[in-house]
N, C-alpha and C positions, 0 to 999 in steps of 0.2 A: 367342401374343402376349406373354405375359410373359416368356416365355425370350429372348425378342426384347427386348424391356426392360432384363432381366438383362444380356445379351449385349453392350446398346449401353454402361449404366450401367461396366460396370467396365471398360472404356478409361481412361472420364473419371475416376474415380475412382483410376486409375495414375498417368494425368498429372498431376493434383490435388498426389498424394502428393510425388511427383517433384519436381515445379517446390516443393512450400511445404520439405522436406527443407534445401537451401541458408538459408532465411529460420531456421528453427529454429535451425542451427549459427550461425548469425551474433547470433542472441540468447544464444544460450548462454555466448558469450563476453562478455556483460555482464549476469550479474546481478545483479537485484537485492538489497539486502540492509543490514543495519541496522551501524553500528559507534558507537564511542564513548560506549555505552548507558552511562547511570549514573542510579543510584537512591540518592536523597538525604533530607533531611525539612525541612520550614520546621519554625515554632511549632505548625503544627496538622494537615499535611499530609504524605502522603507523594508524593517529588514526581520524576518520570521527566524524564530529558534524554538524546537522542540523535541521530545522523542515520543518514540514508536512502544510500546509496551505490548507482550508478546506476540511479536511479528516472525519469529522464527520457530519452526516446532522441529520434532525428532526427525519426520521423514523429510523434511529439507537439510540439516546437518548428515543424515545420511546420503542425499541426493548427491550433496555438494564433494564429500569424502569420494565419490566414484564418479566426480567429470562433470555434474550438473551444475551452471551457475546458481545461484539466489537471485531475483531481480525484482526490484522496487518497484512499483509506478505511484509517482504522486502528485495528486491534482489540485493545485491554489490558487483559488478563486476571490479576488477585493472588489467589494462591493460600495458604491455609494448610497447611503442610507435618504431615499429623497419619502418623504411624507406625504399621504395620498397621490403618491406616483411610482410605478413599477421602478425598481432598483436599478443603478445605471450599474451595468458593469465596467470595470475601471483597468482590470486586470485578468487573465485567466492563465496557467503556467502547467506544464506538465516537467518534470525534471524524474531522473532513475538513480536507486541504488545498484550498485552488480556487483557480487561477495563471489569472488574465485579463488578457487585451490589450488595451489602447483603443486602435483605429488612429486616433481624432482626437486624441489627447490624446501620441501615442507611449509609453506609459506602461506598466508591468505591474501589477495589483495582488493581491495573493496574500491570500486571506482562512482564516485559522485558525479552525477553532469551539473550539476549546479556550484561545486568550488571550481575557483583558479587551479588549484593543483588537485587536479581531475583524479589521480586514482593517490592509497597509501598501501602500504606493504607493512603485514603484521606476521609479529612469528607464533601467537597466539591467538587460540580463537576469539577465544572470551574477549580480547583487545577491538577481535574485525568486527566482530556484531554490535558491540558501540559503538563503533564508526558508521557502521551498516544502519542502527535505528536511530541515530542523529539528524535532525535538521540544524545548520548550525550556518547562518546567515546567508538565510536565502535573501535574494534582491526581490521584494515584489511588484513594486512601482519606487520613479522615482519620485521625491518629496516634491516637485516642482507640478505634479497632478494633482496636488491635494489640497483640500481648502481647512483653514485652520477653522476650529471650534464645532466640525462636520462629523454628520455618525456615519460610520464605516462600517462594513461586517466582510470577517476575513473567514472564510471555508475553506476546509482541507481533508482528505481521504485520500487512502492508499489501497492499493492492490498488493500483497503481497506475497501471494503464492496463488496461480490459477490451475486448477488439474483437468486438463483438454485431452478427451481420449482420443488416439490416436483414430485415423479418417473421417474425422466430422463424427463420431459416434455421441458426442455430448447432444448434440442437436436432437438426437432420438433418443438417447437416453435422459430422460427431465431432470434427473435429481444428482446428477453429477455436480451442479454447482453449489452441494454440500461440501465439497469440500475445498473449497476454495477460501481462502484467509483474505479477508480485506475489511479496513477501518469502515466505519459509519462515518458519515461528515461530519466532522467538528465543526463551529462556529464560534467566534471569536468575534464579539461585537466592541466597538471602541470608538473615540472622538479623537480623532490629529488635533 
């Protein structure tokens, strides 16, 4: 009976392969990924600005058209650069984007957790997804952690779309996390 099992399971499991193979290459050819990173200081602050470069694909503009949010996760990590001694870490931050629709209102509104004025209101898409792949003065430590003429190393990744099938089936299914959109770590090394 189980060999029978066996025997039915790895068809499906060729077919599976087969048919998601085409969807892989066709992400492959956009990913995603960080540019424009710059790391600056106000008065009291050290302060990241960057974008996201293709963080949003078709089936999430369709998601979001029928009720799905879009949501961000991004993770910045400051590092103290110490020589023949494991990295101190100095900072680590997680902050969200979330890109909403109002179908009464026609409207997008894109909510930051990381600004003061936490969400905007666009009447245009093309407006909310620059907003949406913006990093645009994040706080990541203050200047009074830092020691001047020191090397630092700033990391950063995002998740930006995860596809979880419904009842835990990702867990038994392996390769569901083909399709999942999320940066490689950047690295940003520098001297205060």
């Amino acid at each position: 009976m189980r060999h029978k099992l066996l025997f039915l399971a790895f068809p499906l499991l060729v077919t599976f392969l087969h048919l998601a193979a085409p969807l892989r290459a066709a992400q492959g050819d956009r990913d995603a990924s960080f540019s424009d990173l710059i790391i600056t200081t106000s008065k009291t602050h050290l302060l990241l600005f960057g974008l996201v470069n293709n963080g949003i694909n078709d089936e999430m503009l369709q998601g979001l058209h029928n009720g799905i949010p879009i949501h961000f996760t991004f993770w910045v990590e400051l590092n103290k650069v110490q020589k023949n001694w494991p990295d101190l870490q100095l900072a680590s931050l997680q902050f969200h984007h979330i890109l909403t629709y109002d179908t009464l209102q026609e409207n997008y509104r894109v909510e930051a957790s990381e600004k003061k004025q936490k969400s905007e209101t666009f009447r245009e898409l093309s407006e909310a997804i620059k907003a949406m792949n913006e990093i645009n003065g994040l706080q990541v430590v203050e200047l009074s952690q830092l020691i001047p003429e020191t090397s630092y190393q700033l990391r950063l990744k995002a998740i930006l779309y995860e596809n979880i099938l419904p009842m835990k089936l990702h867990r038994i299914i392996p390769f569901t996390s083909w399709w999942n959109v999320e940066t490689d770590w950047q690295t940003v090394e520098f001297t205060y």
